[in-house]
CHARMM internal coordinates of N, CA and C (Angstrom, degrees):
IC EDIT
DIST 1 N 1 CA 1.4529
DIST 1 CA 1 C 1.5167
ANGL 1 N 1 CA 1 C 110.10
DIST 1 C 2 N 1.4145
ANGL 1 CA 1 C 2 N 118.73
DIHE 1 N 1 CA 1 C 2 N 143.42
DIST 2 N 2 CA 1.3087
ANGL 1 C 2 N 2 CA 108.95
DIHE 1 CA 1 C 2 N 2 CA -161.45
DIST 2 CA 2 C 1.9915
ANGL 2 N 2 CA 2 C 86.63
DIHE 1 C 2 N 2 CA 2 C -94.89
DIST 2 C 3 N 1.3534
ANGL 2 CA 2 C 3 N 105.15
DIHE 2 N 2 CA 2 C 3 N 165.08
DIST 3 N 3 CA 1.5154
ANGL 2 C 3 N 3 CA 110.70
DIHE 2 CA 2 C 3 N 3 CA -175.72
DIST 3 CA 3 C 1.4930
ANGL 3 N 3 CA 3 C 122.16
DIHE 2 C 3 N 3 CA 3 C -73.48
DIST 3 C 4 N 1.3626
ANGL 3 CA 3 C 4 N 102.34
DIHE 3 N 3 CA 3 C 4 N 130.22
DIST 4 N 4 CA 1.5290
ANGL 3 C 4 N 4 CA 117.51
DIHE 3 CA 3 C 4 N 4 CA -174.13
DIST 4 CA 4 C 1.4359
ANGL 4 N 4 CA 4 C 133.52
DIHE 3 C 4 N 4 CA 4 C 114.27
DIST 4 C 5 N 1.8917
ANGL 4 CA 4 C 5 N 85.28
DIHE 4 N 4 CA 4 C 5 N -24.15
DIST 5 N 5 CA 1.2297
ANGL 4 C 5 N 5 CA 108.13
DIHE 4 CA 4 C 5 N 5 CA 170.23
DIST 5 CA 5 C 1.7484
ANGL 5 N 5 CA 5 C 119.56
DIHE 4 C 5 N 5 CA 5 C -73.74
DIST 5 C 6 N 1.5472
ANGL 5 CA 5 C 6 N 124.98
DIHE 5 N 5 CA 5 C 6 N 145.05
DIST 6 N 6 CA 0.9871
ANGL 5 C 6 N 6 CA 119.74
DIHE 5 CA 5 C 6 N 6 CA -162.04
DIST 6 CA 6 C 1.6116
ANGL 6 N 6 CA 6 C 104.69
DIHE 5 C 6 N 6 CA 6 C -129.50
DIST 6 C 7 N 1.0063
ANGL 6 CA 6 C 7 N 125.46
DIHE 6 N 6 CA 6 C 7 N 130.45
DIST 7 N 7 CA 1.9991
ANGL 6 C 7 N 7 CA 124.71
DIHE 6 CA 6 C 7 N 7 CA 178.69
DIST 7 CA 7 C 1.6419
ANGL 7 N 7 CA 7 C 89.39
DIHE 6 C 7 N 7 CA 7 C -72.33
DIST 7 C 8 N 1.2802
ANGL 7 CA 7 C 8 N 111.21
DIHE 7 N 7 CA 7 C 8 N 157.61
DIST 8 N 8 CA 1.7696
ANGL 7 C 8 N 8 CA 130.37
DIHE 7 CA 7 C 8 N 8 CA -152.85
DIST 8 CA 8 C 1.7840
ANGL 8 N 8 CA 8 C 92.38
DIHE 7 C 8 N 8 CA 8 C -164.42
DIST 8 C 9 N 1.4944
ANGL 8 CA 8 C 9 N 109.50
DIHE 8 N 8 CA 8 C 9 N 99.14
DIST 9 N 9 CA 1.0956
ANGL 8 C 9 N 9 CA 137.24
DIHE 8 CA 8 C 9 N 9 CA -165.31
DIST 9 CA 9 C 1.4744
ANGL 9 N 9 CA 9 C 101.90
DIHE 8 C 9 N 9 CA 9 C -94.86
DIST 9 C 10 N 1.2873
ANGL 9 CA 9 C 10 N 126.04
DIHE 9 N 9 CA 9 C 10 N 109.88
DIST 10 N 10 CA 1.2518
ANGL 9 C 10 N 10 CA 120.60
DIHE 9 CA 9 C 10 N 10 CA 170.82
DIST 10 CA 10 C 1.1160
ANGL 10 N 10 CA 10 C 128.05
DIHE 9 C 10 N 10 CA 10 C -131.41
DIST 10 C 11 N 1.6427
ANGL 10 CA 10 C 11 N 118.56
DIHE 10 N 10 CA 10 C 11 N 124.75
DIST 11 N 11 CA 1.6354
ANGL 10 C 11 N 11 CA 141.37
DIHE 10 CA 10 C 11 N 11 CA -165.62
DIST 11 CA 11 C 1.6492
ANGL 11 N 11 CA 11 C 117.21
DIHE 10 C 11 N 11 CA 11 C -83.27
DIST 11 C 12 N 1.2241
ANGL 11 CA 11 C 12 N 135.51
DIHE 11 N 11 CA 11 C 12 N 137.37
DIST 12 N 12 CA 0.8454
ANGL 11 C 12 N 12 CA 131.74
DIHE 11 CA 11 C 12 N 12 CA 150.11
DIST 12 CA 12 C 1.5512
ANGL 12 N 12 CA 12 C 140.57
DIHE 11 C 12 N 12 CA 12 C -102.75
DIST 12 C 13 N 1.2773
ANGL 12 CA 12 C 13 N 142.72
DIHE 12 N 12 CA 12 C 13 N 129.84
DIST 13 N 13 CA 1.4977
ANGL 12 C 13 N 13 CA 124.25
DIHE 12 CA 12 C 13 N 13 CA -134.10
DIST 13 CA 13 C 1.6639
ANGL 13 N 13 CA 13 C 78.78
DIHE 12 C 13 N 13 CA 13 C -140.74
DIST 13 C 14 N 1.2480
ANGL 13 CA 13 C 14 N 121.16
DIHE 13 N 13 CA 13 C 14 N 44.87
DIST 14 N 14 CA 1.5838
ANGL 13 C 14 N 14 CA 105.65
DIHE 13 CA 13 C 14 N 14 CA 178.28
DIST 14 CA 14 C 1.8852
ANGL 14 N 14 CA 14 C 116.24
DIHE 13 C 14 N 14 CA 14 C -79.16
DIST 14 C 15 N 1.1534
ANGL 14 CA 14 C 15 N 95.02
DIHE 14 N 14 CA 14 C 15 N -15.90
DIST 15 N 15 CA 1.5647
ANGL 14 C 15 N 15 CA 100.21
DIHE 14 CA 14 C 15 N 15 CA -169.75
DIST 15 CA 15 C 2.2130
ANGL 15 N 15 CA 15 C 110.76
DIHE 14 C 15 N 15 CA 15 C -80.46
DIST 15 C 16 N 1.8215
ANGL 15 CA 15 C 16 N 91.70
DIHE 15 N 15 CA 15 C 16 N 3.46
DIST 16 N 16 CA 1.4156
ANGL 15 C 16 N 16 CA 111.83
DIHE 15 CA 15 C 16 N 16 CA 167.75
DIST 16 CA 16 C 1.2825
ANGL 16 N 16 CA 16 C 112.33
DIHE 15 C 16 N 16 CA 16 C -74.98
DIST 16 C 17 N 1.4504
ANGL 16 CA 16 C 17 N 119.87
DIHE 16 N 16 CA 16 C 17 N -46.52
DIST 17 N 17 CA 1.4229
ANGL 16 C 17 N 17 CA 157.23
DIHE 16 CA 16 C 17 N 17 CA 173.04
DIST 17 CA 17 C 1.4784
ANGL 17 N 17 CA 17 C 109.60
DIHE 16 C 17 N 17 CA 17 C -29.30
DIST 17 C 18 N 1.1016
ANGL 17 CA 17 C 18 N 98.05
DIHE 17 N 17 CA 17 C 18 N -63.96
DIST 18 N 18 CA 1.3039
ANGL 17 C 18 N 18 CA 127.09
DIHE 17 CA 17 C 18 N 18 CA -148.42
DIST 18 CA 18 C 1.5402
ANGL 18 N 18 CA 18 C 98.69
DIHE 17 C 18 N 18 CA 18 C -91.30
DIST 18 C 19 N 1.3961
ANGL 18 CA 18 C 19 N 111.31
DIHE 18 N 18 CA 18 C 19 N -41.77
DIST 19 N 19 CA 1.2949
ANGL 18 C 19 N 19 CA 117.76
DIHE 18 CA 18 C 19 N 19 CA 166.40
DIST 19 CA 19 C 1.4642
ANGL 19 N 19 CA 19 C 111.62
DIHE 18 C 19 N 19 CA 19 C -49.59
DIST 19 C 20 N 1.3500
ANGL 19 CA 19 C 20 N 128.04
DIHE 19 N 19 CA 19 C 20 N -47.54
DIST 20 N 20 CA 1.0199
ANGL 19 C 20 N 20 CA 121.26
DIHE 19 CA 19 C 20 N 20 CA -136.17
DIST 20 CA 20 C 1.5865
ANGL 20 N 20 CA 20 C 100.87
DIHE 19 C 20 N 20 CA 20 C -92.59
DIST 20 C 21 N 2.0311
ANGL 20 CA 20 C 21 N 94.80
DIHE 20 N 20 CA 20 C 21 N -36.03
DIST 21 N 21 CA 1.6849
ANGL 20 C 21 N 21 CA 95.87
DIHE 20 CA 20 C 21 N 21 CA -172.96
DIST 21 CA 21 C 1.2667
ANGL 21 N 21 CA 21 C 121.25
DIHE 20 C 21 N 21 CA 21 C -85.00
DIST 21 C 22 N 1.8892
ANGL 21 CA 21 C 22 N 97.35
DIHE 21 N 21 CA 21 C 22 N 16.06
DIST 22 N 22 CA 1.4184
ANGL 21 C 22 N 22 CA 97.56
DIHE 21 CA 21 C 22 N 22 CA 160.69
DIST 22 CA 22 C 1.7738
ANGL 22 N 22 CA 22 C 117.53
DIHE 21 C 22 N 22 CA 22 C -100.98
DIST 22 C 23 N 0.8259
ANGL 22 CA 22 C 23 N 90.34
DIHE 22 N 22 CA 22 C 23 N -34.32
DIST 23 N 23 CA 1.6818
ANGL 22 C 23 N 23 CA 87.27
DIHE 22 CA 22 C 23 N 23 CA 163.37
DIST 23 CA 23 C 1.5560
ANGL 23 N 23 CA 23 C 127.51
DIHE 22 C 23 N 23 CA 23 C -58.79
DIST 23 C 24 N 1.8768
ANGL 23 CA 23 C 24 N 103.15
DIHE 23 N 23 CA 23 C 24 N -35.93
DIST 24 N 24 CA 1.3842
ANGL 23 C 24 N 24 CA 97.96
DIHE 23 CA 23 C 24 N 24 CA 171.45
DIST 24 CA 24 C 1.4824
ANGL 24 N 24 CA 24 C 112.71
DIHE 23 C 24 N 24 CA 24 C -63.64
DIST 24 C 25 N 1.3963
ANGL 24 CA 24 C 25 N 128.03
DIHE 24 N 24 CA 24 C 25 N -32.01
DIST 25 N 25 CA 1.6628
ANGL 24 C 25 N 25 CA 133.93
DIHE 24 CA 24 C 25 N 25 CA -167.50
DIST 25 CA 25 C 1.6428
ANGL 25 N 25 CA 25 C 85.30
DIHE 24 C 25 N 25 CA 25 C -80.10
DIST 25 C 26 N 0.8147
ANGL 25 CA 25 C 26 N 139.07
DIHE 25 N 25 CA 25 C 26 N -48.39
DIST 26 N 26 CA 1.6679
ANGL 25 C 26 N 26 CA 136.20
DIHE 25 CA 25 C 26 N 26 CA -171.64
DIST 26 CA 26 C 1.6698
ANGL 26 N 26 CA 26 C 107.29
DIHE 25 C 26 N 26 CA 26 C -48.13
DIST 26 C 27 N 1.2861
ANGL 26 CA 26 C 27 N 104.14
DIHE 26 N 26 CA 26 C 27 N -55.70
DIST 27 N 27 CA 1.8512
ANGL 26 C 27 N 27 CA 114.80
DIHE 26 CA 26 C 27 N 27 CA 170.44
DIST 27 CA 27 C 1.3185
ANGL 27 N 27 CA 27 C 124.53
DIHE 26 C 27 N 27 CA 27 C -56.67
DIST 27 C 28 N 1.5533
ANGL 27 CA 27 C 28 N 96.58
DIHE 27 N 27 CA 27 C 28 N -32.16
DIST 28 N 28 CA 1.6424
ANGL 27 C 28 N 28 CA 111.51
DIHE 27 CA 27 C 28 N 28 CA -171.65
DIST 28 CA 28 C 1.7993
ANGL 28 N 28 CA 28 C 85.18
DIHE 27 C 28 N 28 CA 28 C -61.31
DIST 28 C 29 N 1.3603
ANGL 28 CA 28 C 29 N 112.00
DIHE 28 N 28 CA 28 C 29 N -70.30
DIST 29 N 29 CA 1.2934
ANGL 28 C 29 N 29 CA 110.78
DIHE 28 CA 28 C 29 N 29 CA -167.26
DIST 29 CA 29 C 1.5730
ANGL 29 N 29 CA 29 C 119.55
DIHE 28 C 29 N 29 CA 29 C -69.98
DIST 29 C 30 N 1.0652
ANGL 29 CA 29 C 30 N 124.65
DIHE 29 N 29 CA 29 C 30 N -26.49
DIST 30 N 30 CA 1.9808
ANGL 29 C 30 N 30 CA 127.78
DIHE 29 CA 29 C 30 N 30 CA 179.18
DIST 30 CA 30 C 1.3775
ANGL 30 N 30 CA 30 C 81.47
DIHE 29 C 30 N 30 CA 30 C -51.87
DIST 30 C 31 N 1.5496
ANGL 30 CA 30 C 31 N 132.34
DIHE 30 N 30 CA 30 C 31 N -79.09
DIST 31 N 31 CA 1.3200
ANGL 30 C 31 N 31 CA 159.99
DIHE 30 CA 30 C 31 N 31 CA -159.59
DIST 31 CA 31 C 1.3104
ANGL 31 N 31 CA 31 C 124.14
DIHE 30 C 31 N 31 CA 31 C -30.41
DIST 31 C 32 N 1.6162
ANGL 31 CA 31 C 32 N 90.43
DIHE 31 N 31 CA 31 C 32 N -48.41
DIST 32 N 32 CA 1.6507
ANGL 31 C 32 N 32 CA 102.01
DIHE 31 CA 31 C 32 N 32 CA -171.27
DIST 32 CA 32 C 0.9736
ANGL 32 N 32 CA 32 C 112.88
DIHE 31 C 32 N 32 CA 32 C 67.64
DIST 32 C 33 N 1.2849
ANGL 32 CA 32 C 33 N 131.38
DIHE 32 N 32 CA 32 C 33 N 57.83
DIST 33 N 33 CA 1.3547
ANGL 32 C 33 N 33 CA 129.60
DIHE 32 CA 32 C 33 N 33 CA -174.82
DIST 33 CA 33 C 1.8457
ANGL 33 N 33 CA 33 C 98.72
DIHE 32 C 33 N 33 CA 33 C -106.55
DIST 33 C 34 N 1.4970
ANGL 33 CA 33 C 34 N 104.83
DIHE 33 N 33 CA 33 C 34 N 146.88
DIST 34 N 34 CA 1.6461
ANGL 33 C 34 N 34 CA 102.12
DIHE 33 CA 33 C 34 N 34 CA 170.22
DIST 34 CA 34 C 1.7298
ANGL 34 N 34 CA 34 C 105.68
DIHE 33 C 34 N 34 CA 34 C -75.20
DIST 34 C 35 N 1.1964
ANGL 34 CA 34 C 35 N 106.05
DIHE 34 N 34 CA 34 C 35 N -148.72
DIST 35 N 35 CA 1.5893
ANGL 34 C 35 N 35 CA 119.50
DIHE 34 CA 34 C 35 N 35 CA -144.01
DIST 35 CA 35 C 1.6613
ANGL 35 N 35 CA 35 C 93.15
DIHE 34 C 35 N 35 CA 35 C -102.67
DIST 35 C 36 N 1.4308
ANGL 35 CA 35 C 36 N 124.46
DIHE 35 N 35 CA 35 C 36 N -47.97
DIST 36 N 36 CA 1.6584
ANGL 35 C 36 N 36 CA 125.07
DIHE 35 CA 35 C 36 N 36 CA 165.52
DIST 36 CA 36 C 1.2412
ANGL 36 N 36 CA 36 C 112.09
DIHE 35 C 36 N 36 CA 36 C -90.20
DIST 36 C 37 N 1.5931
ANGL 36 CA 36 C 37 N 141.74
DIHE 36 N 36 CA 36 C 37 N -11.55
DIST 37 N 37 CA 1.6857
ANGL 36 C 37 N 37 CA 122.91
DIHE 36 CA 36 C 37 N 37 CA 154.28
DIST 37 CA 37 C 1.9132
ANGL 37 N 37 CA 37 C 100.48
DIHE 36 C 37 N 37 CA 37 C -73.56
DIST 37 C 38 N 1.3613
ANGL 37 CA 37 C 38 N 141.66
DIHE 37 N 37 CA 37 C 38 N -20.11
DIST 38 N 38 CA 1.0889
ANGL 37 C 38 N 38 CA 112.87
DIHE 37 CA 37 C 38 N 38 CA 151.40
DIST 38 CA 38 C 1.4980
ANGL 38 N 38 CA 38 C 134.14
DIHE 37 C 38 N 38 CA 38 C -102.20
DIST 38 C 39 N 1.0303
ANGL 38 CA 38 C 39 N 119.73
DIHE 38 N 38 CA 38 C 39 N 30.91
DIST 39 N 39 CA 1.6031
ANGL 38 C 39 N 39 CA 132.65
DIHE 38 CA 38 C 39 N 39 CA 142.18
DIST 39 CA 39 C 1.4152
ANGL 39 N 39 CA 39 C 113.51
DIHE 38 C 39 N 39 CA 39 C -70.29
DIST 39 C 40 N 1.5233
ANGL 39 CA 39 C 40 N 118.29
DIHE 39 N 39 CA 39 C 40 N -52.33
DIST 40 N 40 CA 1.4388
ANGL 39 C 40 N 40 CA 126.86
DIHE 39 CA 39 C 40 N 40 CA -169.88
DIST 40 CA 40 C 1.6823
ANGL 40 N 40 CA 40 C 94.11
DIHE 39 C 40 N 40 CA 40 C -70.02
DIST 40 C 41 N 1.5201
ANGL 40 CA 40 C 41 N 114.68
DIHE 40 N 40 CA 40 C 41 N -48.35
DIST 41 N 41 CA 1.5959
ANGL 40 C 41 N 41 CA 113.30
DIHE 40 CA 40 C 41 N 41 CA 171.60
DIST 41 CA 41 C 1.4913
ANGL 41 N 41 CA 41 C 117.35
DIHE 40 C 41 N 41 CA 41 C -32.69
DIST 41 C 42 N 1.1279
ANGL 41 CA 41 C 42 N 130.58
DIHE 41 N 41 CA 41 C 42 N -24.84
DIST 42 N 42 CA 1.0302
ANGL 41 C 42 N 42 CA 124.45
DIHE 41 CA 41 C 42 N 42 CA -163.39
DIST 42 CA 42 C 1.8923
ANGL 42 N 42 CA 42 C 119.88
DIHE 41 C 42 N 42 CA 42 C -98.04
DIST 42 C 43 N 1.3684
ANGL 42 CA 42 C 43 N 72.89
DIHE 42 N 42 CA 42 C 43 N -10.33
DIST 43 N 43 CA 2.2734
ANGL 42 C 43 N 43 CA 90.66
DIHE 42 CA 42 C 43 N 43 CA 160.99
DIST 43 CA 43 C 1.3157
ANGL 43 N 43 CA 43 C 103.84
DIHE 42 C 43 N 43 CA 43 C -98.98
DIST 43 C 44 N 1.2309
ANGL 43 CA 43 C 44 N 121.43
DIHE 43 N 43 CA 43 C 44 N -22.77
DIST 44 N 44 CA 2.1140
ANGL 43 C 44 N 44 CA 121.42
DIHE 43 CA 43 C 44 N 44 CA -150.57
DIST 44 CA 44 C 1.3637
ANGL 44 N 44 CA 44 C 85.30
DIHE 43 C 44 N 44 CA 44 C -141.56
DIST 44 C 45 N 1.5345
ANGL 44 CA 44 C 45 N 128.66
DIHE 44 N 44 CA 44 C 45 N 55.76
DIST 45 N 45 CA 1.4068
ANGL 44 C 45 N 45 CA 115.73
DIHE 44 CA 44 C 45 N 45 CA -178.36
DIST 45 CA 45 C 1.8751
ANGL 45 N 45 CA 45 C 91.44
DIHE 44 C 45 N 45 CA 45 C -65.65
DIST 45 C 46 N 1.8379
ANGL 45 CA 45 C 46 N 105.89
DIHE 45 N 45 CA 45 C 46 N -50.10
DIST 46 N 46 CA 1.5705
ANGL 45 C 46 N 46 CA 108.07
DIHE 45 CA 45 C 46 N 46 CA -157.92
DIST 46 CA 46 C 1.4935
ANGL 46 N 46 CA 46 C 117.14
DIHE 45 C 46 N 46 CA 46 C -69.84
DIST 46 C 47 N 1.3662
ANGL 46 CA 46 C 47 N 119.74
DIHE 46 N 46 CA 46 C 47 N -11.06
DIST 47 N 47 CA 1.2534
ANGL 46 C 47 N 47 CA 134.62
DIHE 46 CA 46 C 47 N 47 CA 166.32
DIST 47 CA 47 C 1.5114
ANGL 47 N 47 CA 47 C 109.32
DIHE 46 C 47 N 47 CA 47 C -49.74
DIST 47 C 48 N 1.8886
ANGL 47 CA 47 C 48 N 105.70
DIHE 47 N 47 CA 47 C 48 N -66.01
DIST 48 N 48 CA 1.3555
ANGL 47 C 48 N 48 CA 94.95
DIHE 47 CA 47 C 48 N 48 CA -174.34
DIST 48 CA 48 C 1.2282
ANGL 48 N 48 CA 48 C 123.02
DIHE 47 C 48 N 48 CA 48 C -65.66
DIST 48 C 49 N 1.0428
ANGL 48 CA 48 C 49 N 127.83
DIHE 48 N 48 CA 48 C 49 N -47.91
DIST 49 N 49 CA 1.9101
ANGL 48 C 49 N 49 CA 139.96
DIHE 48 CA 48 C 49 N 49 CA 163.42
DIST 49 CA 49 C 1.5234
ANGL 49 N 49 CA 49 C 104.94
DIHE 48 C 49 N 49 CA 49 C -37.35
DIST 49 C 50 N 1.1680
ANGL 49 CA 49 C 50 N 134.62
DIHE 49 N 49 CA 49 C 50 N -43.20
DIST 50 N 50 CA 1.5461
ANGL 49 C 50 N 50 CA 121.10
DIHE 49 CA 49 C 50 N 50 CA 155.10
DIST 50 CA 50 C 1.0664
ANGL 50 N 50 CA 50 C 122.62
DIHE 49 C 50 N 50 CA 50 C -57.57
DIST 50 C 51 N 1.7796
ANGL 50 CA 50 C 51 N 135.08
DIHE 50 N 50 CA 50 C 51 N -52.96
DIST 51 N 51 CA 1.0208
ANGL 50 C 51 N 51 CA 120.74
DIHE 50 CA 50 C 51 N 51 CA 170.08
DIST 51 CA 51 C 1.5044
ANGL 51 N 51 CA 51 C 123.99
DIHE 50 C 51 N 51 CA 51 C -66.24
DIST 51 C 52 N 1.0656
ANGL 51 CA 51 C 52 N 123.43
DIHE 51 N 51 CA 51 C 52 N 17.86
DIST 52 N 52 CA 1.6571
ANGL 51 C 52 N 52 CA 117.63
DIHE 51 CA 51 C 52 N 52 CA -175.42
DIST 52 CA 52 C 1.5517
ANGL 52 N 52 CA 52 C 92.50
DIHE 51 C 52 N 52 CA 52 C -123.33
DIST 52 C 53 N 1.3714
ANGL 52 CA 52 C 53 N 114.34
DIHE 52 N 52 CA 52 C 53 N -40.34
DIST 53 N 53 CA 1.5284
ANGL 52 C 53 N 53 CA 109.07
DIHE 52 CA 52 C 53 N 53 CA 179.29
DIST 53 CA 53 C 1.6752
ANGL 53 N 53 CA 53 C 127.99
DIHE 52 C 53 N 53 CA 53 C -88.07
DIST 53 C 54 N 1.3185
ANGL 53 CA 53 C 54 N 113.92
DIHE 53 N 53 CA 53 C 54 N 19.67
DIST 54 N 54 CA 1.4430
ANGL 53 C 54 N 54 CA 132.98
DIHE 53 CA 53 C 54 N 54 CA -133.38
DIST 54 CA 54 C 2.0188
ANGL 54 N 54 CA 54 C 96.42
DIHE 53 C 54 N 54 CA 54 C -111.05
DIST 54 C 55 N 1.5770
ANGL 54 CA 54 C 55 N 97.57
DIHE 54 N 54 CA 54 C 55 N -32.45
DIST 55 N 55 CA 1.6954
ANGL 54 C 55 N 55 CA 99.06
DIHE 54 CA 54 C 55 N 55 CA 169.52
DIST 55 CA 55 C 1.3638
ANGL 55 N 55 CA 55 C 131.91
DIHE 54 C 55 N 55 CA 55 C -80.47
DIST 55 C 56 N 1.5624
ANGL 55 CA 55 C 56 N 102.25
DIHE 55 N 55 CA 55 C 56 N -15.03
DIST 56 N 56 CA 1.9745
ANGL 55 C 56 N 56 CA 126.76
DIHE 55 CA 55 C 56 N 56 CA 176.57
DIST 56 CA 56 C 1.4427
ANGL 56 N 56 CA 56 C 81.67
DIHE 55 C 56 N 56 CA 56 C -67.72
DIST 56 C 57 N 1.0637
ANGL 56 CA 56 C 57 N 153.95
DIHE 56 N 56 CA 56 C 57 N -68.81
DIST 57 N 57 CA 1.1128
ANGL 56 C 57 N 57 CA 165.07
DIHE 56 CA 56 C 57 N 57 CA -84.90
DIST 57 CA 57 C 1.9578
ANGL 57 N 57 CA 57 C 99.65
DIHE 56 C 57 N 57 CA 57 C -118.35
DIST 57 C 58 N 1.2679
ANGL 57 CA 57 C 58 N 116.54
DIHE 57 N 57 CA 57 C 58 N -22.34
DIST 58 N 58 CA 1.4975
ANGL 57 C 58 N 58 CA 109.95
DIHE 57 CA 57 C 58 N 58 CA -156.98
DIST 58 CA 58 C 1.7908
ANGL 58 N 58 CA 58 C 81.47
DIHE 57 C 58 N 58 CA 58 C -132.53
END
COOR INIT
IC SEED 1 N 1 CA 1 C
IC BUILD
């Protein structure tokens, strides 16, 4: 390698992704959520999962 130059290692983490927007579609449906409470789900996924899991709890 000539000097200064630096190797630039790059990861890909898509299988995080994929994880995740399957869990969000998993909630969509446990949830019952319509078509714009899971759009908004998708900022407040942990909101709704608290409020649905929030009476086990007491």
């Amino acid at each position: 390698m000539m000097a200064g130059m630096q190797k630039i290692k790059i990861e890909q983490h898509s299988s995080i992704g994929l994880l995740w927007f399957a869990g969000w579609l998993f909630t969509l449906g446990y949830l019952d959520l319509s078509f714009w409470r899971g759009v908004w789900a998708l900022v407040v996924w942990p909101y709704y999962l608290g409020v649905h899991f929030s009476p086990l709890l007491t």
